[in-house]
N, C-alpha and C positions, 0 to 999 in steps of 0.2 A: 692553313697554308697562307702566305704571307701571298698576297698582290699588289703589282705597280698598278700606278692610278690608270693605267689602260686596262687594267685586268677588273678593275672591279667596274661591278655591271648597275647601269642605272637604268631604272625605271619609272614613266614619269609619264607624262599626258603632251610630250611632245609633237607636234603634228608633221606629217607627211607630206610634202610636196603635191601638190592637186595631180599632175600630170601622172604622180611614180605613183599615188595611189590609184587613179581610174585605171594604169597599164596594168594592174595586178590583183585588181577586185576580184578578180575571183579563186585569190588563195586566201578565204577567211575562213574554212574550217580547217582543224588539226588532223593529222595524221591516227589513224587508226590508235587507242589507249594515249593519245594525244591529250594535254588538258584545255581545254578552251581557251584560246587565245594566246597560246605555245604553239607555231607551227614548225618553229626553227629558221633557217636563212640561211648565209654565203659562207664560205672559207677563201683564203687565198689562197689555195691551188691544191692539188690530187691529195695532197696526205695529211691537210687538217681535213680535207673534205672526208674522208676515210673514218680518219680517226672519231669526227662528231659525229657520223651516222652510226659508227660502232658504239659508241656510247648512246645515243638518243635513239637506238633500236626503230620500235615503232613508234616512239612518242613524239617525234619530229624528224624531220628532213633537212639535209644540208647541201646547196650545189657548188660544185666547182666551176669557175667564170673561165679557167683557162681552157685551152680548146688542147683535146687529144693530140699527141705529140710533142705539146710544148710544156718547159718544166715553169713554175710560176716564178723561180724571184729573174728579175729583169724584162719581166712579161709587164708590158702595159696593157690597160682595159679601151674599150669602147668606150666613147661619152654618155652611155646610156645606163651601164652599171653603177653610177652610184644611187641614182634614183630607184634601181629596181632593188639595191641591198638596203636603202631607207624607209623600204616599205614591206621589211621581215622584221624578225622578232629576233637574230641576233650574228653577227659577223665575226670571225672566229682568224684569229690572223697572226702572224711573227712583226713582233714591233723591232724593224729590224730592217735599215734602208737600204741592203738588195731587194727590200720589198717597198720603196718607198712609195708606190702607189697605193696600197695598203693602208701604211703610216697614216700618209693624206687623207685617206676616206677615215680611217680608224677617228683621226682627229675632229672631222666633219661629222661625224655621228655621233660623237662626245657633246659638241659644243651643241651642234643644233635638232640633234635628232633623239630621244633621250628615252625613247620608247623602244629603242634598240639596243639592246644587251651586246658593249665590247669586248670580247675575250682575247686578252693577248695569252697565248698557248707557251710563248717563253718564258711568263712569270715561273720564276723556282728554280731557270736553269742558268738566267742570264749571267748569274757571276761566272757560270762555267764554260762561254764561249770564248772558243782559241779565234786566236791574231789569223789573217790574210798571210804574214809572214812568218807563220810559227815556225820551228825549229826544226819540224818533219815537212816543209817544204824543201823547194833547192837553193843552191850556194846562192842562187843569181839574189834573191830575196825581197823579188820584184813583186807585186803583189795585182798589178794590173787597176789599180786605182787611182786617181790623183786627188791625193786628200787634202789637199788645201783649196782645191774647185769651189767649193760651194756648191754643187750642180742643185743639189736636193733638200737641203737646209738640213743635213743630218748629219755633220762631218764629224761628227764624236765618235760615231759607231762604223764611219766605212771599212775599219779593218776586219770585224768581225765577222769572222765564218759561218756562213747561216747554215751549214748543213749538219744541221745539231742533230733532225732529225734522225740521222742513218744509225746515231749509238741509241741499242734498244733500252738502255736504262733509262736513259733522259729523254725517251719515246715515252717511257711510260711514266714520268713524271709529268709529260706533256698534256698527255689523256687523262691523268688524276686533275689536272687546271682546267680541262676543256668539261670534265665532267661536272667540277666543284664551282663553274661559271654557268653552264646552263641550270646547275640547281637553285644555284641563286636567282635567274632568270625564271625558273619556273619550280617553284618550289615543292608542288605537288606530287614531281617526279623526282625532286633531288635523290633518293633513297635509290630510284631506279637504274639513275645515270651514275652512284658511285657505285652500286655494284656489278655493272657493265665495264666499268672502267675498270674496277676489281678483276672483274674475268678477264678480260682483255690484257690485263699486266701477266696473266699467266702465261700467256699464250709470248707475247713477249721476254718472259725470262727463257722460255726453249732457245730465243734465238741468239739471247746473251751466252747461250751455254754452249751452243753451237760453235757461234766465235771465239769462245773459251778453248776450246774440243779443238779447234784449228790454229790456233797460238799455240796450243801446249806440243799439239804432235807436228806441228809444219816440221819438214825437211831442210827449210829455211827460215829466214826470220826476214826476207825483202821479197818483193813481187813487182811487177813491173805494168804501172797503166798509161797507155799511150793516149792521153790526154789530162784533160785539167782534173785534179786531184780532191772529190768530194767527198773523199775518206777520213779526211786528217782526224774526225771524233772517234772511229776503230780503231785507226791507230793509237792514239791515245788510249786509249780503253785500253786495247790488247794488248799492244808492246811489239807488235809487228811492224815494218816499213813498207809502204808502194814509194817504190820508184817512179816520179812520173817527168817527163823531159819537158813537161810543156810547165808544172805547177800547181796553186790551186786557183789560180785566177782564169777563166775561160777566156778572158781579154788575149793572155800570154800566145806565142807561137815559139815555138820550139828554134833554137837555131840548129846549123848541121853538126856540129861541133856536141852540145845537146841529146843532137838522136844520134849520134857516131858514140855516147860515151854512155847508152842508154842501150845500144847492142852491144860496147863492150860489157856492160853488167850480167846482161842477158846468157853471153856465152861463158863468164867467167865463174855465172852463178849455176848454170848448168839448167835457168829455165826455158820449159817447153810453153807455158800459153802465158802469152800477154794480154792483159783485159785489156777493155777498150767503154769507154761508157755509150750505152745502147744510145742516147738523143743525140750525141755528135758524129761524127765521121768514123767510119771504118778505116782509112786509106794511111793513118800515122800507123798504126796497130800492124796492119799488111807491109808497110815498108819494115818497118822493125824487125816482123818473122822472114820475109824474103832475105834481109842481107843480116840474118843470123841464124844459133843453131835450132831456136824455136821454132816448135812447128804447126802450131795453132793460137790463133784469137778466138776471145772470150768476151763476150757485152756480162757488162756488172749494169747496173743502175744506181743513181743516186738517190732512187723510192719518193721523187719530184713530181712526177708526173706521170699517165702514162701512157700504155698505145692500144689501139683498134686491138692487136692480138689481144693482149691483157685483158683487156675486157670483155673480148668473148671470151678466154678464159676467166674470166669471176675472180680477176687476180685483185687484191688490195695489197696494203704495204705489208702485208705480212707473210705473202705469197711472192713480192717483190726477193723480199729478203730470203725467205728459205728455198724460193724455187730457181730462181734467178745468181742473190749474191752469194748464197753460202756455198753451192756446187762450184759455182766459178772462183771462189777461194779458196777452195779447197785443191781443187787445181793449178792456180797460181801458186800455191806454198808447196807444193808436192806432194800432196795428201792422197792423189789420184792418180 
């Protein structure tokens, strides 16, 4: 597999920061069939963090820095995680500046810190990331960016949709990078980690097949999510449309005009549940069923991040997607 120069992983006798190493001394043995001095390290947010412990099983450990309820791109860190991610064995991240705090550390650990293994999880998919403006948003084709800001030194890439993650093919092209970079980081286990990733693509083609299963026999071919639109990759994939009044930019607010032409679809397409994405508001989803013929809202998830339930449920993104998105789509398309 081909890697961008963020993907391929160096390893070197760089040293740690005095302060990140004494705050962390005491993670110097590996994880249970761990190999000496592989313990593992950080992701940027719930569903690299998922994906590298599904792959590095027992043989290392990966944490998530975002705190429960919040999705990671647009999340900033504390001043204190870069030093604690400079003193793991490897940072696993979307080179990709809705994540551009990421980027910045990704960059800082390249240059100065060389003992720590960078995995950008995009390498393999990047040609295949749709526009902020793609064709399956709405007329307005507003994208809720200002790309000529400079805000974050990364304005080549601000169009680009990071929610690559939610089409499960390019999931599992993700976990085949995530796998083929810890092996490189720890070669002892490489064998281990592609065929975790190996099994774990199985498990992922159920859910491609799924959304396949909900394309072919929808009732309809549009759906309606009252809020910003983190789908635009299943669409693409499947050939299905969410109608969403707001977009795919989170920035965007609906006008009335918008939500007045988003309950005429509703009633004209004869749908009863409008999704609603579980980390934002309920209250666009409820105005849409109260002054239309629908009769129920539905939480999807963008499989970002997740919540206190979730976790006491043992959910991960694979539970995100079959327990979560596929019933609620299947419902949105008239399946149910």
């Amino acid at each position: 597999m081909t890697h961008s120069r963020r993907s391929v992983l160096k390893r070197g006798a760089g040293l740690v920061a005095a302060g990140a190493a004494a705050s962390l001394a005491g993670c110097s043995s590996a994880p249970d069939g761990g190999s000496a001095g592989f313990d593992g390290g950080y992701t940027a947010f719930f569903t690299l963090t998922d994906w590298a412990n599904e792959v590095a099983a027992d043989r290392a450990s990966f944490e998530d820095p975002v705190e429960v309820g919040r999705l990671g791109h647009g999340w900033t860190p504390d001043g204190t995680l870069a030093a604690e991610v400079a003193s793991t064995d490897a940072f696993v991240y979307l080179d990709s500046p809705e994540f551009a705090w990421a980027q910045d550390l990704a960059e800082t650990l390249e240059a100065d810190y060389d003992s720590v293994a960078v995995v950008d999880a995009l390498a393999g998919v990047e040609d295949d990331l749709l526009d902020w403006d793609h064709s399956h948003d709405e007329e307005s084709g507003e994208d809720g960016h200002d790309e000529e800001s400079g805000e974050d030194g990364h304005d080549d890439d601000r169009q680009h949709d990071p929610h690559v993650w939610v089409d499960p093919v390019f999931a599992a092209t993700m976990v085949e990078t995530i796998a083929t970079g810890l092996g490189e980081a720890d070669p002892e286990n490489a064998d281990a980690y592609a065929d975790n990733a190996a099994a774990y693509a199985e498990e992922l083609d159920a859910v491609d097949s799924a959304f396949q299963s909900i394309a072919e026999s929808a009732d309809r071919d549009v759906a309606v999510i009252a809020g910003h639109n983190s789908f635009q990759y299943l669409e693409a994939r499947y050939g299905f449309r969410l109608h969403s009044p707001v977009g795919v930019s989170p920035q965007n607010e609906p006008s009335q005009s918008e939500i007045a032409d988003t309950i005429e679809l509703v009633n004209s397409e004869g749908i009863d549940t409008v999704l609603y994405d579980r980390f934002e508001s309920t209250t666009l989803a409820e105005t849409i069923v109260e002054n239309s013929d629908a009769t129920e809202t539905r939480a999807v998830t963008p499989a970002g991040g997740t919540t206190e339930e979730w976790n006491d449920a043992d959910y991960g993104y694979l539970e995100q997607m079959t327990e979560i998105n596929v019933p609620a789509f299947e419902r949105a398309f008239g399946l149910k």
